[in-house]
C-alpha positions in Angstrom: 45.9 -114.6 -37.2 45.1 -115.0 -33.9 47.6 -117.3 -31.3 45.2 -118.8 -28.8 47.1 -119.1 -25.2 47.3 -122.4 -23.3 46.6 -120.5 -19.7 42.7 -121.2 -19.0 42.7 -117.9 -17.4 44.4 -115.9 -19.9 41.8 -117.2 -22.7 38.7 -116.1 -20.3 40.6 -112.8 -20.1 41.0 -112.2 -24.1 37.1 -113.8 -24.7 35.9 -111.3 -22.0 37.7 -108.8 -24.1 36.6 -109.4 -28.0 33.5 -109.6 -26.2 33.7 -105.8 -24.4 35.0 -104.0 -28.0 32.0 -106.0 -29.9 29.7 -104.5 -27.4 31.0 -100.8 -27.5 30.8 -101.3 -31.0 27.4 -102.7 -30.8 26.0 -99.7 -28.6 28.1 -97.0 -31.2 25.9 -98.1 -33.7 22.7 -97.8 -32.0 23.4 -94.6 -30.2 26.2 -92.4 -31.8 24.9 -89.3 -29.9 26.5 -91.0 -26.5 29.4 -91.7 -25.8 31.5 -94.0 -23.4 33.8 -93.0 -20.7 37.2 -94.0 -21.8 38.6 -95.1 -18.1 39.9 -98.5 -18.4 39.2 -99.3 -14.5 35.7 -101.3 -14.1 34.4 -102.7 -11.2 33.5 -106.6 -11.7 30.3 -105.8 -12.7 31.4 -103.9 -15.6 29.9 -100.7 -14.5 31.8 -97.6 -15.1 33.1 -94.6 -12.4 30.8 -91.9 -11.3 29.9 -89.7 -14.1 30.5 -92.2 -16.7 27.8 -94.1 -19.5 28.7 -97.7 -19.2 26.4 -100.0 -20.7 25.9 -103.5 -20.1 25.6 -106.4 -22.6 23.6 -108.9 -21.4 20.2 -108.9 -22.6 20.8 -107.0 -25.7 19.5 -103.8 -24.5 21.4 -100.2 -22.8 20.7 -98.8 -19.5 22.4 -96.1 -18.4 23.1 -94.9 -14.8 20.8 -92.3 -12.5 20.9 -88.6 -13.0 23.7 -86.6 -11.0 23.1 -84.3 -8.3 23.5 -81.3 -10.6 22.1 -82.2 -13.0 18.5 -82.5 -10.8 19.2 -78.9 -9.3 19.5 -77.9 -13.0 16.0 -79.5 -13.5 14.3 -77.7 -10.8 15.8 -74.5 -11.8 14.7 -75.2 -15.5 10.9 -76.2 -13.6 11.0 -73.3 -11.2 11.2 -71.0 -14.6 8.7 -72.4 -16.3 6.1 -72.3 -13.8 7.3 -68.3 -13.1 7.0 -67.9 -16.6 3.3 -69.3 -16.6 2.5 -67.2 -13.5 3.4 -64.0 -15.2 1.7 -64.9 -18.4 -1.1 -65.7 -16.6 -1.3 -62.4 -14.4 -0.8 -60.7 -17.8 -3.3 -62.3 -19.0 -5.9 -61.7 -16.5 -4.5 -58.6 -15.4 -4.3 -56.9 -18.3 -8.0 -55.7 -19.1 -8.1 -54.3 -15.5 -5.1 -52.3 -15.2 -6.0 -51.4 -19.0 -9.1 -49.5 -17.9 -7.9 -48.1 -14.7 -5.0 -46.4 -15.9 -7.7 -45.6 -19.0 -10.0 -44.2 -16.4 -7.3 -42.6 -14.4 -6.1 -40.8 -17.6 -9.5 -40.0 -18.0 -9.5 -38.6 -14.7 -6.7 -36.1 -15.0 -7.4 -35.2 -18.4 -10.9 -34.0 -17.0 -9.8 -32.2 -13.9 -7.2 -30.7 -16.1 -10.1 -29.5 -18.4 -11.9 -28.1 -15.4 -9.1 -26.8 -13.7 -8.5 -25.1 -17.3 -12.5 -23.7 -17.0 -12.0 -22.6 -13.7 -8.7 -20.5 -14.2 -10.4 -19.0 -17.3 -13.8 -17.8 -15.4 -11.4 -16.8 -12.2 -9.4 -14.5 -14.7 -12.5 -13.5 -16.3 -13.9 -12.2 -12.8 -10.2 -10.9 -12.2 -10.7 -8.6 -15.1 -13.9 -7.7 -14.6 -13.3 -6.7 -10.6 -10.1 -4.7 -12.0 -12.0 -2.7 -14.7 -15.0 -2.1 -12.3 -12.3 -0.1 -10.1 -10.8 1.4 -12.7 -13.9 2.9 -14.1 -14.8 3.7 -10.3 -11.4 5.2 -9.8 -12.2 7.3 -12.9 -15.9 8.5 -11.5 -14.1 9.4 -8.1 -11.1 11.4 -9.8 -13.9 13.0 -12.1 -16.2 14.2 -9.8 -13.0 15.4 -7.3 -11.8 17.4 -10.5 -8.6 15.4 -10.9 -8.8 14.4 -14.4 -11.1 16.9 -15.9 -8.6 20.0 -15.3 -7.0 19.3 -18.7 -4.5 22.3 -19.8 -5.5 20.9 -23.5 -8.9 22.5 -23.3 -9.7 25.0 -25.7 -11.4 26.7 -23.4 -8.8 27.7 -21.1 -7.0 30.9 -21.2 -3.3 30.7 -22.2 -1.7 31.8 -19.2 -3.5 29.0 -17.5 -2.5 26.6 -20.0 0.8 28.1 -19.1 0.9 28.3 -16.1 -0.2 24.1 -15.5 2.6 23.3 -18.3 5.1 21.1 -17.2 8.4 22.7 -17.3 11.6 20.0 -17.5 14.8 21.0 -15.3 17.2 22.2 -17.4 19.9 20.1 -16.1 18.0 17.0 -15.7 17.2 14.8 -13.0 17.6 17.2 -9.1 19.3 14.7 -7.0 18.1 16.1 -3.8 14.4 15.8 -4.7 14.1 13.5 -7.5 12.0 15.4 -10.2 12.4 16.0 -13.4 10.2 18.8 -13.9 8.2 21.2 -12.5 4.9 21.2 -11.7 2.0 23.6 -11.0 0.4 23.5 -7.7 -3.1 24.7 -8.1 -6.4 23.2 -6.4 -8.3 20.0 -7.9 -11.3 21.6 -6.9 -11.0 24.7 -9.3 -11.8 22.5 -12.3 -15.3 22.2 -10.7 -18.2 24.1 -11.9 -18.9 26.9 -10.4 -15.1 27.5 -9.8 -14.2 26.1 -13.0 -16.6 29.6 -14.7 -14.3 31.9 -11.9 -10.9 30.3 -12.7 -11.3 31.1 -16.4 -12.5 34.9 -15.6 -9.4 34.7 -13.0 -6.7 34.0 -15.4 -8.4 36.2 -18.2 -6.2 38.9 -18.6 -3.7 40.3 -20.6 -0.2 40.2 -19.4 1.9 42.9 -18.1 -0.5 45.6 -17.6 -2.7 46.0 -14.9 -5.2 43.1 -13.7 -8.7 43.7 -14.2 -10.7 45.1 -11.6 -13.9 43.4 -13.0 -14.2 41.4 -9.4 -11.8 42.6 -6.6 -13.0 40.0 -4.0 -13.0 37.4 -7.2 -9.9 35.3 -5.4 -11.7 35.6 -2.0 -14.6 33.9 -3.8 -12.2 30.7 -5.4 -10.7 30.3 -1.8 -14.3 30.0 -0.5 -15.3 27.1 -3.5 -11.5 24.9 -2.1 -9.7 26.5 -5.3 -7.1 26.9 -3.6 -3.9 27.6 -3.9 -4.4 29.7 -6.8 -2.3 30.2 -9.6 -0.2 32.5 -10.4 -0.9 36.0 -12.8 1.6 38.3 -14.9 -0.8 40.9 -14.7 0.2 43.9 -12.4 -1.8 44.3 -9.5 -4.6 47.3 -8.3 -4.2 49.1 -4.9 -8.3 47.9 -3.4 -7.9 50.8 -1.0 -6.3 54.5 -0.8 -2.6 54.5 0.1 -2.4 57.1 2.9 -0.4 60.3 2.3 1.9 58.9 5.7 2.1 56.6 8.4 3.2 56.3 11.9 6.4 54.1 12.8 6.2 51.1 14.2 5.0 50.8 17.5 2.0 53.9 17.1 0.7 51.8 13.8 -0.6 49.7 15.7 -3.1 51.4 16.8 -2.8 54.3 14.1 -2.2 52.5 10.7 -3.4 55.4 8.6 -5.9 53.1 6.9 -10.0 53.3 7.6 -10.8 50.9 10.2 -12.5 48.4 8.6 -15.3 47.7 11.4 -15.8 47.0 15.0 -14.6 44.6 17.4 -12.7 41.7 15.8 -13.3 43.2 12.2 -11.6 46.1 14.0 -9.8 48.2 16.2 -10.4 46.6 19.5 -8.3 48.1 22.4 -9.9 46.1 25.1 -10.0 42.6 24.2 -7.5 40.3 26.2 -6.7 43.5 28.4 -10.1 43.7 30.3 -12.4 40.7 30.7 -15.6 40.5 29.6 -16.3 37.1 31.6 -15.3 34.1 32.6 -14.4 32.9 29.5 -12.2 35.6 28.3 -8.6 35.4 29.7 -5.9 38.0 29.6 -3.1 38.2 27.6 -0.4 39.0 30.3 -1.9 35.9 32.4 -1.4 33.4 29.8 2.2 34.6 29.3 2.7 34.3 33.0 2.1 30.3 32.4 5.1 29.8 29.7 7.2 32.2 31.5 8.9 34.0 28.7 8.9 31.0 26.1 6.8 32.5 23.7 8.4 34.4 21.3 6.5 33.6 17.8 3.3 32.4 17.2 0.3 31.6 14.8 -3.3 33.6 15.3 -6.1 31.4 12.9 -8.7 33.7 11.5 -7.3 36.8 13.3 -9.7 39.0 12.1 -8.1 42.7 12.0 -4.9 41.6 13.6 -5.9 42.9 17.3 -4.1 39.7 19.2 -1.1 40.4 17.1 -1.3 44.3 18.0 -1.4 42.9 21.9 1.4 40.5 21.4 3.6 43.0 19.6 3.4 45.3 22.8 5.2 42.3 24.6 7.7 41.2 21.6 5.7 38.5 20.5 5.8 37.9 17.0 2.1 36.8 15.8 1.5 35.5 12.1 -2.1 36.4 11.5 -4.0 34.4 8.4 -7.7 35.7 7.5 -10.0 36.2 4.7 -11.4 39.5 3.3 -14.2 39.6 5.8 -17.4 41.1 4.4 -16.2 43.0 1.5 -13.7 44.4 3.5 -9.4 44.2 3.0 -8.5 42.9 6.7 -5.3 41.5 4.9 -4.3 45.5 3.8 -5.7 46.6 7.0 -3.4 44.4 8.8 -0.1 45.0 6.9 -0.6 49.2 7.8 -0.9 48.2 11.2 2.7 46.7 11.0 1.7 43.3 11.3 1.9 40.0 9.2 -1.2 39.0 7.5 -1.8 36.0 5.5 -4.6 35.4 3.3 -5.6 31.6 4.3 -8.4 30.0 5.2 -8.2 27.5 7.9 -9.3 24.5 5.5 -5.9 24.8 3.4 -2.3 23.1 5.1 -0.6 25.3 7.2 2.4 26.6 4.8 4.5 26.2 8.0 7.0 23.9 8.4 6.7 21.2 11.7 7.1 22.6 15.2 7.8 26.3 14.7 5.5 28.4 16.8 5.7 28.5 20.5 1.6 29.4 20.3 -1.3 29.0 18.3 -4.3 31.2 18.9 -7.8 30.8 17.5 -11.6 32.5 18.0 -13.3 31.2 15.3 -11.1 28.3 13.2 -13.1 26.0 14.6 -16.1 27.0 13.1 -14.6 27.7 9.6 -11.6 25.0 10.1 -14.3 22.2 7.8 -15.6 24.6 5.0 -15.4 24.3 2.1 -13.4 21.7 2.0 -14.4 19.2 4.6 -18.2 20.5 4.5 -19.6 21.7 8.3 -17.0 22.6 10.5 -19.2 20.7 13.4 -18.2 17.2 11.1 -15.8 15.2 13.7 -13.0 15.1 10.4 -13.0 18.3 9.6 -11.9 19.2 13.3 -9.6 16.8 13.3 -7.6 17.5 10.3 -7.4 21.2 11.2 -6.3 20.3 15.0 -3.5 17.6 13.8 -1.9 20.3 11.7 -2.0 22.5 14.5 -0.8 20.3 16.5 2.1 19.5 13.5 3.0 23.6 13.6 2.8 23.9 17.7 6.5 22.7 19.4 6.7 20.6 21.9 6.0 22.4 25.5 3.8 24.9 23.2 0.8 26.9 24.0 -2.5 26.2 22.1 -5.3 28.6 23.2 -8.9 27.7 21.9 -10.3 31.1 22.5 -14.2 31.9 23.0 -15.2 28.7 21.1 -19.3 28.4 20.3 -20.3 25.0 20.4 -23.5 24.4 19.0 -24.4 21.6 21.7 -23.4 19.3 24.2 -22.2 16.4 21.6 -20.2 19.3 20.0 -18.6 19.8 23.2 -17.8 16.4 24.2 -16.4 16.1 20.3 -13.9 19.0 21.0 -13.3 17.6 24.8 -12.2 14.2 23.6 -10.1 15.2 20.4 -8.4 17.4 23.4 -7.9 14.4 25.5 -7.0 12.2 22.6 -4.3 14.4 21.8 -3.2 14.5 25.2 -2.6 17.7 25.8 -2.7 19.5 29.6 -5.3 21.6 30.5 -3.5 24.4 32.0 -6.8 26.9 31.3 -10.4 25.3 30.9 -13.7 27.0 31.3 -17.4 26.1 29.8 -19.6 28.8 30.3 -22.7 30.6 28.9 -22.8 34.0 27.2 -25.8 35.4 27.4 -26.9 37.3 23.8 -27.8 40.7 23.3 -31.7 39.7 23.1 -33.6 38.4 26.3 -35.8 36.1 24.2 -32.1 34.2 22.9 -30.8 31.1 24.4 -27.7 31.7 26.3 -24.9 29.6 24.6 -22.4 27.8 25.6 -18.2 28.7 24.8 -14.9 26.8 25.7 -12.2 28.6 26.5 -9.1 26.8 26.9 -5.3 27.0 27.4 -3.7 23.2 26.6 -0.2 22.3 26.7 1.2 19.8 23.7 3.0 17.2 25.6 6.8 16.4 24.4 6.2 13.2 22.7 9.1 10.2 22.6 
């Protein structure tokens, strides 16, 4: 029970409040997802604060207040994501097919050039192969037809002191530290397993061992040193005396002129006391005048193709030491021949490496090396290698400061005089001694040839 005031003012006040809870009951009812704002200060109006709900009975119907300034940044925010969204749906969208395909065709596109780089590699190995087994094979003709690979000590037909002889022997205390081998090997030509000196090998070593070698062939080694078989291999057989051992000989210095051993020929091939003593022309000089030029610095030297040893005999009158290599000239033992004479022969011929070692000999004499220096080995001596390998490894033996003295050299024409001029020149050697000149033959109806005679100095090289 309700007291209804007296004050006029007082009852508006209460009426305006009944009035206020029957409306907020009202708007409960129709809305219960809002609610109001619970301030109790209101503005005449009966409008709420900022941020409230108010409503306002009237007209029977709510209206609520305008949106707050968040809440319209949070509307363009929610906007501004939707229509990004849409925009990357719709690039998917249209995109799609297009990138689809181009990655499609750039896969496409690798996967291909893979495949054909894959081709190529293959058919570049293929040609690889092919160009490697081409020089192999080739590599096998050249060995075979130099003789490398087809002297095989496994061959049947090879006697058994050759097969010996090319057997590898292993040291017995392993690896030599100052060399590096292991074993031992023979040292025998690669040209001696070539027919026809493959046939004169096999009668070579055909013997039996320890008794005396077999005098089938005396001059049969002369004949494998002529076919490049050489160095030969050593025998066990017991060597033959080729010619009479005289009852005595002279002491050494009369040998030299009196070995006691038949004077195998004339001139060169022979006893010869006037060569390099008297001249014979302008070509020929004399011993005692190339001496004069080194003034006592020769002491040992190297005569090539010395024929009976006569530049050796000279040189020993004037203790000079001469090393004399030659061949059995003409079925005839120069190499026998020389040793009675008190001299030192070696049986060489001027195609093989000097067994010397570098810069011994203070001269080096020749007459005719250069026209056997090239055969066998190197074919005809006038060939512009063959000359050169045999004057490099004179020029290896011969010191600095040395002597070389081309003796009486034939050239066989101009070109084969400006070939020996230049390799001179190219070696640079002085020319202490040069003379070109014509010897005129035994026989009127001959052409006069030409010689070189020449006395060059090697030059000390840095």
């Amino acid at each position: 029970m309700f007291v209804i005031p007296s004050n006029p003012r007082l009852r508006h006040k209460l009426a305006r409040e009944r009035e206020r809870k029957r409306g907020a009951s009202r708007a409960h009812s129709l809305s219960p997802s809002l609610t109001h704002s619970t301030t109790p200060d209101t503005d005449a109006t009966g409008t709420a604060a900022m941020g409230s709900v108010s409503l306002k009975i009237g007209d029977g119907t709510a209206r609520f207040r305008r949106a707050t300034l968040c809440s319209s940044a949070l509307h363009l925010i929610m906007l501004a994501s939707v229509l990004t969204t849409n925009l990357f749906a719709l690039y998917a969208f249209t995109s799609s097919p297009s990138s689809f395909s181009s990655r499609h065709s750039l896969d496409s596109g690798a996967t291909a050039d893979s495949r054909n780089i894959s081709l190529i590699s293959e058919h570049v190995a293929i040609i690889v192969r092919e160009i490697e087994s081409s020089q192999r094979r080739l590599h096998q003709i050249e060995r075979e037809l130099a003789g490398y690979d087809t002297f095989d000590p496994a061959k049947p037909s090879l006697p058994p002191d050759l097969k010996l002889f090319l057997a590898r022997h292993p040291l017995p205390l392993g690896r030599d530290t100052r060399s590096g081998i292991t074993e031992m090997v023979a040292s025998v030509g690669h040209s001696c397993a070539r027919s026809p000196a493959a046939d004169l090998l096999t009668r070579y070593m055909s013997y039996k061992p320890a008794v005396p070698c077999p005098l089938d062939d005396p001059f049969l080694s002369q004949k494998l040193i002529a076919k490049a078989c050489e160095p030969l291999p050593r025998r066990r057989c017991l060597s033959r005396p080729t010619v009479p051992v005289a009852a005595s000989r002279l002491p050494f210095p009369q040998s030299l002129w009196s070995p006691g051993a038949k004077n195998p020929g004339a001139g060169v091939y022979g006893i010869d006391k006037q060569l390099w003593i008297k001249p014979g022309g302008k070509n020929d000089f004399l011993i005692d005048d190339v001496l004069a030029l080194a003034r006592g610095g020769i002491r040992i030297g190297f005569d090539i193709g010395g024929g009976a040893g006569n530049f050796a005999a000279r040189m020993a009158e004037r203790n000079v030491t001469i090393v004399t290599s030659t061949l059995e000239v003409g079925g005839k033992q120069m190499n026998e021949f020389i040793a009675a004479r008190g001299l030192f022969p070696l049986f060489l011929s001027p195609a093989q490496r000097f067994p010397f070692y570098d810069s011994v000999f203070d001269l080096v004499h020749t007459m005719n090396a250069f026209d056997e220096g090239g055969a066998p080995a190197l074919g005809q001596a006038s060939r512009t290698e063959a000359l050169e390998f045999l004057m490099f490894d004179i020029d290896r033996v011969l010191r600095p400061g040395g002597f070389f003295w081309l003796d009486n050299y034939l050239c066989a024409g101009d070109e084969q005089k400006r070939l020996v001029t230049r390799l001179m020149e190219r070696l640079g050697y002085k020319k202490l001694k040069w003379v070109v000149g014509e010897k005129a033959e035994k026989s009127s109806s001959e052409k006069a040839q030409v010689y070189i005679s020449a006395v060059l100095e090697k030059p000390v090289r840095g």
